[in-house]
C-alpha positions in Angstrom: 58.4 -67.0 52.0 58.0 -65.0 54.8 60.9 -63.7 57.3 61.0 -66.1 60.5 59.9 -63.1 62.8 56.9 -61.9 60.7 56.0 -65.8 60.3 55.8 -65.8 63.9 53.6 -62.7 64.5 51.0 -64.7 61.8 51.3 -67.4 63.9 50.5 -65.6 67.1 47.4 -63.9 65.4 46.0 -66.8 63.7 46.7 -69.3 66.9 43.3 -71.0 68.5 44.2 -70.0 71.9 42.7 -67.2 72.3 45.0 -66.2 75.3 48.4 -66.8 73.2 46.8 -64.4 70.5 47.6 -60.4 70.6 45.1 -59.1 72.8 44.6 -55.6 71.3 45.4 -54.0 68.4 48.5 -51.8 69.8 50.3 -55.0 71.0 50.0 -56.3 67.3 51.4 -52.7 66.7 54.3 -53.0 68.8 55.1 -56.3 67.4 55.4 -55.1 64.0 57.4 -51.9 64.8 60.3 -53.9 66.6 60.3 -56.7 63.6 60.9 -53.1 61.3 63.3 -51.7 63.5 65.6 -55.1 63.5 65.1 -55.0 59.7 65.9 -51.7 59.1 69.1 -52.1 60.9 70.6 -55.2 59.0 73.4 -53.3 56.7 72.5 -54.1 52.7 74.7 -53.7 50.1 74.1 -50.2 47.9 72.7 -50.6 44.0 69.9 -51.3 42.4 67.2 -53.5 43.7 66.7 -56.8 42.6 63.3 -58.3 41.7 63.4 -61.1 43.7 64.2 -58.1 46.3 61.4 -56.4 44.9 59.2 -59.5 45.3 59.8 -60.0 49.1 59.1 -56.4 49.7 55.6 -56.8 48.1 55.3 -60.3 49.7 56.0 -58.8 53.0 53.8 -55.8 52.8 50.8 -57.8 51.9 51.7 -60.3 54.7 51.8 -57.7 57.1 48.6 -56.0 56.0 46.9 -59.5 56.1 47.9 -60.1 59.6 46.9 -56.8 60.6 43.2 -57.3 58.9 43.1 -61.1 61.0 44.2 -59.9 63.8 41.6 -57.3 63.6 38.9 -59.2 63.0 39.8 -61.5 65.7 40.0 -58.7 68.2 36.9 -57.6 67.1 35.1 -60.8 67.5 36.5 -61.6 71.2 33.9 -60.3 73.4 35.1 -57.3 75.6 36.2 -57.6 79.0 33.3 -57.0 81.4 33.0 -56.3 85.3 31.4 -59.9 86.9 29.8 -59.8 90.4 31.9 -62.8 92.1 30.2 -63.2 95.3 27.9 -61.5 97.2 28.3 -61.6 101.6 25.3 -60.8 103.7 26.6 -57.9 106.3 23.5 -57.1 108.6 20.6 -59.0 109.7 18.6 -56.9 112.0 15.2 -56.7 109.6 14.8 -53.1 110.2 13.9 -50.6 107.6 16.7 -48.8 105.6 17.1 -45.7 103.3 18.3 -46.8 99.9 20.4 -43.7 99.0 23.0 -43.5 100.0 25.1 -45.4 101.6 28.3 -43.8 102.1 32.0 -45.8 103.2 35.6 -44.7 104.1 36.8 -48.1 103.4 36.8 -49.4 106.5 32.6 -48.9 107.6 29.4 -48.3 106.1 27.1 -45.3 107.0 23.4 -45.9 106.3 20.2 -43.9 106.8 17.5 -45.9 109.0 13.9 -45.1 109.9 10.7 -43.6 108.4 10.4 -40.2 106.7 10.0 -38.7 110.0 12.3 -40.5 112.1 15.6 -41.2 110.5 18.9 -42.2 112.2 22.0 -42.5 110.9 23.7 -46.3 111.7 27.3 -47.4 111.2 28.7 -50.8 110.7 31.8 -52.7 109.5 32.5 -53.6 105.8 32.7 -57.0 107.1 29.5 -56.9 109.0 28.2 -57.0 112.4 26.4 -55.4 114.8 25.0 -52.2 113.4 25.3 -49.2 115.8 23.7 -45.4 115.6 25.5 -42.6 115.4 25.0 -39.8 118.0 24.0 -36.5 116.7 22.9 -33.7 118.4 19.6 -32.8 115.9 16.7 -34.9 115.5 15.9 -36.2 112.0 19.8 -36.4 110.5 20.0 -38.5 107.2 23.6 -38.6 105.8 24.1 -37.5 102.5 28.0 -37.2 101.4 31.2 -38.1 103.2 34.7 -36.4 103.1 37.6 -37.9 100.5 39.2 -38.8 104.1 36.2 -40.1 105.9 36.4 -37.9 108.6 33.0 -36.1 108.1 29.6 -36.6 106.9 27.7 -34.3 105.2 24.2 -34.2 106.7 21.0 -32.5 106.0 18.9 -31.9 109.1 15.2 -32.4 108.0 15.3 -35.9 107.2 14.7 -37.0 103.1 11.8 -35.4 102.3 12.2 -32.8 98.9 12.2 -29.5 100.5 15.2 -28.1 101.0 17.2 -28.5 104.2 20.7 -26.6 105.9 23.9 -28.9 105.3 25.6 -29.7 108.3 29.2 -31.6 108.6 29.2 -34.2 111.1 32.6 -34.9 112.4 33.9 -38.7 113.0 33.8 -40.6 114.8 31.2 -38.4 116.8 31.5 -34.8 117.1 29.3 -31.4 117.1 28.2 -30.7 113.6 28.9 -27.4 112.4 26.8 -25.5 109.5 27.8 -25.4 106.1 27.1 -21.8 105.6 24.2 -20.7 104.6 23.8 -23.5 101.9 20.4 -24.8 101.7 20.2 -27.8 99.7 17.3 -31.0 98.3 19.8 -33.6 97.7 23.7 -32.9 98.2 26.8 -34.7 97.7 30.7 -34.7 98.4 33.0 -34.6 95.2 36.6 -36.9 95.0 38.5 -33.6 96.2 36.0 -32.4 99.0 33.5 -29.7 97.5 29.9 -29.5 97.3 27.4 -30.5 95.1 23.8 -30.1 95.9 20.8 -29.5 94.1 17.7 -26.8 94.3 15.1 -28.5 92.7 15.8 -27.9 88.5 19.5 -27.2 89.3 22.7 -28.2 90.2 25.3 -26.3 92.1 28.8 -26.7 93.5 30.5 -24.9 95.9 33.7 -24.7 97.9 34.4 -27.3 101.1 33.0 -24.9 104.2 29.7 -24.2 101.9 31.2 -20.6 100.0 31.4 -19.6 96.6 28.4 -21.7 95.2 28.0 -21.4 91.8 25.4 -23.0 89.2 26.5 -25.9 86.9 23.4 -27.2 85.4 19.8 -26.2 84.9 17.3 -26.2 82.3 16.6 -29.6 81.6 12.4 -29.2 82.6 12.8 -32.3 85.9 14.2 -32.2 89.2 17.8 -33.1 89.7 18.9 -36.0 92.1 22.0 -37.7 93.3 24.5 -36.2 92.0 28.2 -37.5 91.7 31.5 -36.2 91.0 33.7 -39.1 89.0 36.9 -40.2 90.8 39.3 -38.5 88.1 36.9 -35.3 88.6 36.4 -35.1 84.8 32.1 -36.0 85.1 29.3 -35.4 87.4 26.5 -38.1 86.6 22.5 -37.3 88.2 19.4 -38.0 87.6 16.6 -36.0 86.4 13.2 -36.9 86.8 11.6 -35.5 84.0 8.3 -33.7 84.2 7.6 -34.9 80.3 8.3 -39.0 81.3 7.5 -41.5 84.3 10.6 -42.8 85.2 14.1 -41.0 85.9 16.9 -40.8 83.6 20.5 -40.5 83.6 22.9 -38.2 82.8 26.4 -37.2 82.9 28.1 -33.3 82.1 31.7 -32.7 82.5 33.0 -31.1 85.7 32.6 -27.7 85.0 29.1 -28.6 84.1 29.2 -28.4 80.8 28.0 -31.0 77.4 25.1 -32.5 79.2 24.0 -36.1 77.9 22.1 -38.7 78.4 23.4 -42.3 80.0 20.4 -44.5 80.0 17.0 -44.2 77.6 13.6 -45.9 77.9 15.0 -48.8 75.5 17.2 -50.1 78.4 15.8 -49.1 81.3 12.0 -48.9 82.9 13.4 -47.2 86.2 16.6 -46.2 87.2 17.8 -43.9 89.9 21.5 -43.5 91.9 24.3 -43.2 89.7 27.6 -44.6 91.7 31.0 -44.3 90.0 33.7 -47.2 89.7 36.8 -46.7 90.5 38.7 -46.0 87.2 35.6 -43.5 86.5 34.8 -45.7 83.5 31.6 -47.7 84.6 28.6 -46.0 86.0 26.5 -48.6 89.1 23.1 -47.9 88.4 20.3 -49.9 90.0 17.6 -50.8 87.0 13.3 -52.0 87.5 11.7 -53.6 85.5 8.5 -55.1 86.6 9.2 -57.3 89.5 13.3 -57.5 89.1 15.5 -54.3 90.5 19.1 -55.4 89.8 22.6 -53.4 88.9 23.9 -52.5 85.9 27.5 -51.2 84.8 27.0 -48.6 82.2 30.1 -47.6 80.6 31.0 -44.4 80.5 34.7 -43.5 78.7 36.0 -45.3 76.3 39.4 -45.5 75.5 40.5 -45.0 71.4 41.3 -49.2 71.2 38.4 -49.8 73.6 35.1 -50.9 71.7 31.5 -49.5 72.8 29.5 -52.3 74.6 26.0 -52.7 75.8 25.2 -52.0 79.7 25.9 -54.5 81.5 24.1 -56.7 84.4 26.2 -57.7 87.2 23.0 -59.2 89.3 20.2 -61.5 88.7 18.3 -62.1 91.8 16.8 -63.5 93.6 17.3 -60.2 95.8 16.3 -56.7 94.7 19.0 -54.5 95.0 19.0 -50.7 95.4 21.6 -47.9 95.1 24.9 -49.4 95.6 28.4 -47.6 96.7 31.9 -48.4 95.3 34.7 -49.1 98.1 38.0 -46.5 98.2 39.5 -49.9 96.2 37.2 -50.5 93.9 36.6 -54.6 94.8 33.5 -54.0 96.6 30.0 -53.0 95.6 27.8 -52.1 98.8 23.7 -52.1 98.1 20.8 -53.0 100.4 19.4 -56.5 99.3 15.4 -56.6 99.7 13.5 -59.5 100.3 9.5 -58.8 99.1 6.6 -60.0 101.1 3.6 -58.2 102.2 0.8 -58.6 104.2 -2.6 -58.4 103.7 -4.0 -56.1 106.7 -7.0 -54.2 107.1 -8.0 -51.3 110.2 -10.4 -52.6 112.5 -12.4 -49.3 113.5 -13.7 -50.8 116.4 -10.2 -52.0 118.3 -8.4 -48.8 116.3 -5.3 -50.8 115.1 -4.3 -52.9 111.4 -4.8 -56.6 112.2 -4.2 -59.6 109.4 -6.6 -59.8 106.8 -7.7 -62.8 104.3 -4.9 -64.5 106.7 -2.3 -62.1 105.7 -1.9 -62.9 102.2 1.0 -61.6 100.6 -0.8 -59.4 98.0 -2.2 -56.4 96.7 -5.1 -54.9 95.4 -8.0 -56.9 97.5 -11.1 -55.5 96.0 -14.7 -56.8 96.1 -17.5 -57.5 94.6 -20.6 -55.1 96.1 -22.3 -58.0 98.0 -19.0 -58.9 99.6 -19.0 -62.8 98.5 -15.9 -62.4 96.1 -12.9 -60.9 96.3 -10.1 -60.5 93.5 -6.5 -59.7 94.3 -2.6 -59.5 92.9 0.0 -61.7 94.4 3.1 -60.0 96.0 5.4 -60.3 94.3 4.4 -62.1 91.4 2.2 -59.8 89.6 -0.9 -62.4 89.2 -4.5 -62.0 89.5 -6.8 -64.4 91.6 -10.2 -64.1 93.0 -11.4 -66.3 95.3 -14.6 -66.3 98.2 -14.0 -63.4 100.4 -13.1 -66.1 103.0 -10.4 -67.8 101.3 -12.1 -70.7 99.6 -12.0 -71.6 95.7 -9.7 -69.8 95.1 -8.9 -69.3 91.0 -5.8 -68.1 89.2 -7.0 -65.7 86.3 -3.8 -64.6 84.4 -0.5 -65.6 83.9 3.5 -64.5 83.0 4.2 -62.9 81.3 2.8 -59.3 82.3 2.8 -57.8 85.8 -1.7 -57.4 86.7 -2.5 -53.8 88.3 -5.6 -52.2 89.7 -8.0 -54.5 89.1 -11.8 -53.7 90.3 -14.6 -56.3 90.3 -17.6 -54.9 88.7 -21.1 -54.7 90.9 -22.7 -58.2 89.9 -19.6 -60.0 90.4 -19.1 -61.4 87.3 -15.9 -59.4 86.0 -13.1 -57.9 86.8 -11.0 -55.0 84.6 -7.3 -54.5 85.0 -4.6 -53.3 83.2 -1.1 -54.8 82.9 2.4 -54.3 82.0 2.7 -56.8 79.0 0.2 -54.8 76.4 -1.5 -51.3 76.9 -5.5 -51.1 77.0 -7.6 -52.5 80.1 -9.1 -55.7 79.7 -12.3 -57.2 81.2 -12.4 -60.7 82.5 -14.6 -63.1 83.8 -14.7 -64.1 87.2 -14.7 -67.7 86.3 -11.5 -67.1 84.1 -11.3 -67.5 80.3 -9.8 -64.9 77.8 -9.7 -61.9 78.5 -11.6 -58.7 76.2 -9.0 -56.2 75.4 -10.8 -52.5 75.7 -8.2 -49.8 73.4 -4.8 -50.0 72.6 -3.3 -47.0 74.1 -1.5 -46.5 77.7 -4.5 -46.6 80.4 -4.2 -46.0 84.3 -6.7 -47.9 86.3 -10.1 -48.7 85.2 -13.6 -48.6 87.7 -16.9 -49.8 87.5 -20.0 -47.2 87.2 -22.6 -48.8 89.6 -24.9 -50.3 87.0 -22.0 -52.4 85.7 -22.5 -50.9 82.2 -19.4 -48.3 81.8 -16.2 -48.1 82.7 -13.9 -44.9 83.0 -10.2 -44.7 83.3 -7.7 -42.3 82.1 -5.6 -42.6 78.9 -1.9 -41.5 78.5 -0.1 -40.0 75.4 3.5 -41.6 75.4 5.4 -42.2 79.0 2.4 -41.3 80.2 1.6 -37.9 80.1 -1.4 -35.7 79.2 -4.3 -37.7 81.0 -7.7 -37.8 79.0 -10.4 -39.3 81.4 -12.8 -41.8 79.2 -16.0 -42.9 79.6 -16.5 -46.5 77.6 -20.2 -48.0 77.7 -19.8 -51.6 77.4 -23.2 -52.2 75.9 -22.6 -50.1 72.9 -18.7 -49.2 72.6 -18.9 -45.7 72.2 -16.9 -43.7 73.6 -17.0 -39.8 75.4 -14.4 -37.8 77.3 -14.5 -36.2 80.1 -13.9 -32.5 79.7 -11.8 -31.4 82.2 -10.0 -27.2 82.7 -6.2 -29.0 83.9 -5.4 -32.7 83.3 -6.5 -35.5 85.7 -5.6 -38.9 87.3 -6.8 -41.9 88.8 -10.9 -41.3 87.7 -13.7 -43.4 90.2 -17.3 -43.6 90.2 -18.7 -42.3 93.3 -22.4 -42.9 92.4 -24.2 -42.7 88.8 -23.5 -39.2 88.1 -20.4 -38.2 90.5 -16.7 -39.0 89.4 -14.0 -38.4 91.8 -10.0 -37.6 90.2 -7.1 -36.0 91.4 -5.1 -32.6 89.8 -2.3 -34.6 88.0 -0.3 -31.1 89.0 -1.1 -31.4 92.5 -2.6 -34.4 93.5 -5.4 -32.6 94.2 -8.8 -34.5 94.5 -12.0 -33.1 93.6 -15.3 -34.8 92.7 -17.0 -34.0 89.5 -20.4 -33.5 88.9 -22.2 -34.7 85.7 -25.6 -33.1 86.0 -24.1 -30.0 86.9 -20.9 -29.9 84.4 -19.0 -28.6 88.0 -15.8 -29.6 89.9 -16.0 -29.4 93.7 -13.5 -27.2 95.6 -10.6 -29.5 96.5 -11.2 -31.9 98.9 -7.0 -32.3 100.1 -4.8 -29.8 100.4 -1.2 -30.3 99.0 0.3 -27.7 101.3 -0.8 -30.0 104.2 0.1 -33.6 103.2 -1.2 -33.7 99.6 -3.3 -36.7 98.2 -1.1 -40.2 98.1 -3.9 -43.1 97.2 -7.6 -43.2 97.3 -10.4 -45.9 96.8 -13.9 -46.0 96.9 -16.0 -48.4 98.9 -17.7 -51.3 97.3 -21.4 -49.6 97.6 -20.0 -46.3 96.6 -20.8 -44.1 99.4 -17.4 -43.0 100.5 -13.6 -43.6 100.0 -10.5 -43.3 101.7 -7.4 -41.4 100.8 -4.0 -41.1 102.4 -1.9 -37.9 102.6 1.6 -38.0 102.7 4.3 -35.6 104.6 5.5 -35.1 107.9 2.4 -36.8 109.9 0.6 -39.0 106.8 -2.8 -40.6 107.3 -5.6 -42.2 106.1 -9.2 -40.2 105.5 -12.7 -41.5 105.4 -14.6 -38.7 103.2 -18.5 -39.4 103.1 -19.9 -38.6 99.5 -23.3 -37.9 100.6 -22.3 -35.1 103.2 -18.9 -34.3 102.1 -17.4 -34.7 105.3 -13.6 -36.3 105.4 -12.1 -37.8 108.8 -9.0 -38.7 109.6 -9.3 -42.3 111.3 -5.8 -43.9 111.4 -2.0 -42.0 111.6 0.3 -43.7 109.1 3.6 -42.3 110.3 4.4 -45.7 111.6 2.7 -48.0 109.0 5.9 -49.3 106.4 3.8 -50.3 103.2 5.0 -52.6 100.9 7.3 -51.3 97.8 4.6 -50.8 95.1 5.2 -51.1 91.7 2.1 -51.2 89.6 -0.7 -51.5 92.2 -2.7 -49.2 94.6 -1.9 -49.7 98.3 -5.8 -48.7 99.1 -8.8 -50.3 98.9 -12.4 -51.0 101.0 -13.7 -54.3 102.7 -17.4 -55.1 102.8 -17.5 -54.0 106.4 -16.1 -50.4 105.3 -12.7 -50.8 106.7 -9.6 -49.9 104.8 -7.7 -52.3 103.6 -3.4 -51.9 103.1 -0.4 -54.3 102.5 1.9 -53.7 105.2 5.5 -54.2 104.3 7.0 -58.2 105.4 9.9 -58.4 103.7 13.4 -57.5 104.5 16.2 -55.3 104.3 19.6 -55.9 104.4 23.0 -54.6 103.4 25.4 -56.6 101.2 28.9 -56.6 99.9 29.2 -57.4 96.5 33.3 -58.3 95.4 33.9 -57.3 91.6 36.0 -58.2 89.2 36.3 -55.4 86.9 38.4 -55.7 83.6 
């Protein structure tokens, strides 16, 4: 028989209660190094040893090494610990429009970025809510970027958040004059745990000393652009992420401190989009917001693990029904801080006689209104449900086509009427339906971008993606025989429309650039946008082909009528004010009957929250 005390460290490992088990492997240790200590220190009598001696020496090895393998396997089946969201408070509720990364706290407020691309303000309010209020700074355009390990400064770029690079300012707190950080010049920049300076320069990543000296390169190399960066709070890791030129979605990665043994956090497998790595407290957890489709939630990705600590699966700390975006830790670690986004759009088209966006099809919460070419149908995408519909272009029978799973993008009703093609996020390939409904004809297997009609309603082109979608190869499938041709192009190309039976219009996937493409001739026009001056950001053609719009993007975007016949492209409506509704798989562009432009405005909202954690 057993010795009383090793009886009762079987009886602790094998009891049903989880709690009054050992609750990791070292406590079982402990156990069984004290019961050996009091052992070893009970006198016994010199001279041989007996065999019944003998006997309770093998009986009590083999007991020991049995309670060690139970308790082992016991450990190993109790699920880990794991960080749990346990309630979530609301902290503004003004509606306005707010900069997702980042938002930056000293424990006791919140600093946000506010505004458009060209007309950002930085706004301060408590961690327990209230009224919001701006910040005064003496430069226009400020957007926050980093605060100081005290929270008396914020680090500040003074061109807003486009990519370019931009001087780094500190902004003194509670209001102050900001003073220049050197001659740094940075695209995205960040404060570590013991007040340097990270910041980026497109490819790589740099640090340098508090007042903006001795910068030094810590990363490069890894063929993408390098974004929020982070120093961990024990200063040992510096998580960012790279958006990759090879993939469509940004990654994660961590290095160590000095910038060394770069690695990969996060993979296609577990995550579709992910941006905005925030550190917990302890350093061990990683706060990254994840899409997929129509959810955008957090996840904890664990980060060190300790030698009786067991590797666990990412874990998700929300579940709707908000979206959440890049989230900060507090100085204490109990509270998450995130913006919480509401989705709703609104239909709205620009009225070129009265010069202004007015409600459209009532202001239906969708995307992707497009119509048949004698303007009695149109077919659309719920916001934010991912679903196609067509219905009379004034409203009535209207028809739900497809259902969840699968999230319905671009789809284009062919000239007669009678179909529409789309792609979708369930399965690759476009398919073709019928306007009535029915199942739907599934047109290749590989990844596609959006599919159009040629005018006589007998070919459709689209372009199709190696893996992650890269390397474009426009296609040209007739639907009356099934053969198929490709378009031969000298650099690879996007987004492919008919502009009439023998013109094809596609952007430079390098630059954006559109150009129209002749098929009698075998010739490319001369680029019809120019990057350098707001770059190419959607484009659609109208219904009877004669022209599409684009919108450019930068400082002063806006939207362009280009005529095909005469090649002449006008602006007719500045964007810098228009908010569009966060796409995911849709175009925000497309043409009414009448030849206006039709856009989903953004209706939703955006508010900041305070998430308390429980982390283990």
């Amino acid at each position: 028989m057993a010795p009383p005390g090793l009886q009762r460290i079987l009886n602790r490992c094998l009891a049903k209660d989880a709690e009054q088990r050992f609750q990791n492997a070292s406590d079982l240790s402990f156990a069984l190094e004290a019961l050996s200590d009091t052992s070893s220190s009970v006198a016994t009598p010199a001279g041989p040893v007996s065999p019944a001696r003998k006997n309770w020496i093998w009986i009590t090895t083999a007991a020991v090494l049995a309670a060690m393998v139970t308790a082992g396997i016991l450990w190993w089946r109790q699920p880990p610990a794991v960080p749990v969201v346990e309630s979530i408070t609301q902290l503004t509720d003004d509606g306005r429009p707010k900069v997702w990364w980042p938002l930056l706290t000293d424990g006791t407020r919140i600093y946000y970025n506010e505004g458009s691309v060209t007309s950002v303000r930085i706004q301060q309010v408590g961690v327990t809510g209230g009224t919001a209020t701006v910040l005064p700074t003496s430069f226009p355009n400020p957007f926050a970027t980093g605060i100081t390990p005290k929270g008396s400064a914020l680090l500040v770029r003074s061109h807003g958040y486009e990519s370019t690079l931009s001087p780094l300012w500190l902004l003194q707190l509670p209001s102050g004059e900001p003073h220049r950080l050197g001659a740094l010049e940075a695209g995205v920049a960040n404060i570590t745990p013991d007040g340097r300076i990270l910041f980026t320069q497109t490819d790589t990543l740099f640090i340098a000393e508090s007042d903006g000296s001795n910068a030094r390169k810590l990363v490069s190399g890894l063929n993408g652009t390098i974004n929020e960066p982070s120093m961990s709070p024990d200063r040992k890791h510096i998580a960012f992420t790279l958006d990759s030129k090879d993939v469509p979605h940004a990654s994660i990665y961590i290095a160590n401190g000095d910038g060394s043994g770069v690695r990969l956090v996060t993979s296609a497998e577990v995550s579709a989009s992910v941006c905005c790595p925030a550190w917990s407290a302890d350093s061990k957890y990683l706060v990254i917001p994840r899409i997929r489709n129509l959810s955008r939630d957090l996840w904890a990705f664990p980060v060190d693990i300790g030698l009786f600590q067991r590797q666990h699966e990412p874990i998700q700390l929300t579940n709707g029904p908000l979206m959440y975006t890049a989230a900060t830790v507090s100085p204490d670690g109990n509270q998450l801080f995130t913006v919480g986004l509401r989705l709703r759009g609104e239909l709205v088209h620009y009225d070129l006689d009265r010069k202004e966006f007015v409600p459209f099809l009532g202001g239906l919460s969708a995307f992707n209104a497009t119509f048949s070419r004698d303007g009695n149908w149109v077919t659309y995408v719920t916001y934010p449900e991912g679903i196609l519909w067509r219905s009379r272009a004034d409203g009535s029978e209207p028809l739900q086509l497809t259902f969840p799973p699968g999230y319905v993008g671009y789809p284009i009703m062919s000239p007669d009427g009678k179909r529409i093609a789309y792609i979708t996020s369930e399965k690759p390939g476009v398919f073709v339906i019928n306007i009535d409904g029915g199942s739907p004809r599934r047109i290749g297997d590989k990844l596609t971008g959006a599919a159009d009609w040629s005018p006589d309603g007998n070919r459709l082109i689209y372009a199709e993606y190696a893996d992650n979608y890269t390397h474009p190869q426009v296609k040209i499938h007739d639907l009356t025989t099934g053969a198929v041709s490709n378009l031969s192009t000298p650099v690879e190309r996007d987004g492919p429309l008919w502009l009439g039976p023998d013109k094809i219009l596609a952007s430079v996937r390098a630059t954006r650039e559109l150009a129209i493409y002749d098929m009698t001739a075998q010739k490319w026009s001369a680029p019809i946008s120019n990057p350098a001056l707001g770059g190419s950001g959607d484009w659609f053609r109208s219904p009877d082909y004669q022209f599409f719009y684009y919108t450019t993007t930068g400082q002063d975007p806006k939207l362009v009528r280009y005529q095909v016949a005469d090649g002449h492209a006008e602006p007719i409506a500045s964007l810098k004010n228009f908010e569009f509704a966060l796409s995911f798989y849709a175009t925000q562009a497309s043409v009414a009957p009448d030849g206006s432009p039709v856009l989903t405005r953004n209706a939703g909202t955006q508010e900041i929250y305070a998430l308390t954690v429980k982390w283990p």
